[in-house]
C-alpha positions, 0 to 999 in steps of 0.5 A, a space after each residue: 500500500 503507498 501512503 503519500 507523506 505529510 509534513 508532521 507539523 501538518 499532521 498535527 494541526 489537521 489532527 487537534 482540528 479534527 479531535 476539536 470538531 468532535 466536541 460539539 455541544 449536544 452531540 449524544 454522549 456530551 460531556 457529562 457527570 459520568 466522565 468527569 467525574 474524579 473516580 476515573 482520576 484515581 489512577 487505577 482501571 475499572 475491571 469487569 469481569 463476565 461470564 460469558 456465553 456466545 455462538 461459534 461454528 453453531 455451537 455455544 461456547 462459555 468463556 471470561 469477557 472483560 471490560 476495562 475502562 480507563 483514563 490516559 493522556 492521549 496524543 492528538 497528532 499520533 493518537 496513542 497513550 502519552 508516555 509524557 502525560 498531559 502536554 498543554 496543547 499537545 493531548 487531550 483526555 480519554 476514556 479508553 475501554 478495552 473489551 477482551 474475550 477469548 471464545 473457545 473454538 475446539 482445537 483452537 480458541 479466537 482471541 479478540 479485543 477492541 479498543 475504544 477511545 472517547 474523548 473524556 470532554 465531548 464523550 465522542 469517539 477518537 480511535 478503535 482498533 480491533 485485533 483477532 487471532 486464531 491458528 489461522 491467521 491474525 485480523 487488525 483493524 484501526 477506524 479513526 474519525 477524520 471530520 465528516 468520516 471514518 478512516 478504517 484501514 483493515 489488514 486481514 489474512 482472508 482473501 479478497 480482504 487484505 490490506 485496504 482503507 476505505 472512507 466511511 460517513 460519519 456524522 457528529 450524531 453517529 455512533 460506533 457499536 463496540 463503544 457503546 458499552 461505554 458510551 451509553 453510561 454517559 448519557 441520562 438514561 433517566 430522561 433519554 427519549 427513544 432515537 434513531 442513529 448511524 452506527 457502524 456496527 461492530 468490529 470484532 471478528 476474524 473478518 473485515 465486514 460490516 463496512 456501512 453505517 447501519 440505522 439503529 434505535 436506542 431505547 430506554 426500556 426502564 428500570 428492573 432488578 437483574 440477578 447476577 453472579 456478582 449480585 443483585 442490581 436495580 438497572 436501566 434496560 436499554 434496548 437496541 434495535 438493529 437489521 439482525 435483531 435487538 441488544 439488551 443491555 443492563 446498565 446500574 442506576 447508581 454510579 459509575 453506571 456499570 454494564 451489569 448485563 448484555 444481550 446480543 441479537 446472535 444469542 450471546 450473553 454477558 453476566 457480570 461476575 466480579 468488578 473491581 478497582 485495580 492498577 492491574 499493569 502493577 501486578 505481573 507476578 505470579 499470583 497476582 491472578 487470584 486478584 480476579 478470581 
């Protein structure tokens, strides 16, 4: 694939106009209690831990999820993590989370995680990547808002897939599935009214698909009480409606929101299990595993 250089000054300024267009007032998911609130300042990561169930090859598998939400210093030219932290004019923060499963898959298992960034001001997307392996091969995919569209480059061992980087449309309105999680936690749920989005739907597979915006509709089925193995919690069901059938999702009334909860139209289910405060990047020891037991 040939890339024509740009100036990294350029890059730069092109880069923060871009970031600075996605904070515009009255956007779903606009800045909010939820992601300024200090708990996401303490230095450590929310860690939820689910059982799992979901369809692979006709058969259901059960396996671990995890959700991690997080904030980092986040560099607009390069869009990555800032070994320097904050830099004035230089990075911005984000609530990244990191949605992690490993389905197994008889004599091979599928490893998957997605990696969503919001921008903790304006609560829009600034980044995805997705990565997929099995003893197949390996799936990479990176989808970037660039202004009015998604950059999505997609590297994949299919064939008729390969390397590529499409331009989708995306409006300041529309929204990104694998970010919902996280993103619905940051909207009033208690007076949302039912609404209509684009959203690109979810990237994590083995194969590059899913390349149209698709019209969903979320809605906020009310509040009920959800028994989980972590325990019993009163939540929001929110439901979402889209081409292959409806999501529910179960999300606490209390702060900080959690998804305690989640059904897929593909007959998946996430249960959570356990979820815990911890600066788990600290603890790489053997043993420290039993800290997520």
């Amino acid at each position: 694939m040939i890339q024509a250089k740009v100036p990294a000054g350029c890059l730069a300024a092109c880069a923060a106009t871009l970031l600075g267009s996605l904070a515009t007032p009255g956007a779903p998911g606009a800045a909010s209690s939820f992601s300024k609130d200090a708990l996401w300042d303490d230095g450590k990561a929310e860690l939820n831990l689910y059982d799992a169930e979901a369809p692979l090859y006709g058969e259901k598998r059960r396996f671990e999820a995890r959700m991690i939400v997080v904030k980092e210093d986040f560099k607009k030219d390069l869009r990555v993590k800032s070994d320097d932290g904050p830099v004035p004019g230089r990075t911005l923060e984000v609530l990244k989370l990191n949605h992690l499963r490993v389905i197994p898959g008889g004599s091979y298992d599928h490893h998957e995680m997605v990696s969503a960034y919001l921008d903790r001001e304006a609560f829009r997307p600034v980044k995805l990547t997705m990565s997929h392996f099995e003893s197949c091969g390996i799936t990479f995919v990176e989808v970037l808002p660039e202004g009015d569209h998604l950059a999505h480059t997609s590297h994949s061992y299919w064939d008729k897939e390969g390397d590529r980087t499409l331009q989708l449309p995306f409006g300041v309105g529309d929204l990104l599935y694998d970010a919902l999680p996280l993103q619905i936690r940051g909207m009033d749920l208690a007076t949302m009214q039912t609404r209509s989005y684009k959203v690109l739907p979810s990237q994590m597979s083995g194969k590059v698909r899913n390349l149209t915006l698709a019209s969903m509709t979320l809605r906020v089925a009310g509040k009920e009480k959800v028994q989980v193995p972590a325990g019993e919690f009163e939540v929001f069901q929110v439901e979402l409606s889209r081409p292959e059938g409806k999501d529910r999702y179960y999300f606490e009334v209390m702060f900080p929101h959690r998804l305690v909860k989640m059904e897929t139209a593909e007959g998946g289910i996430y249960r959570l299990r356990k979820s815990l405060r911890l600066d788990y990047w600290n603890f790489q020891a053997n043993g420290d595993e039993q800290r997520l037991k």
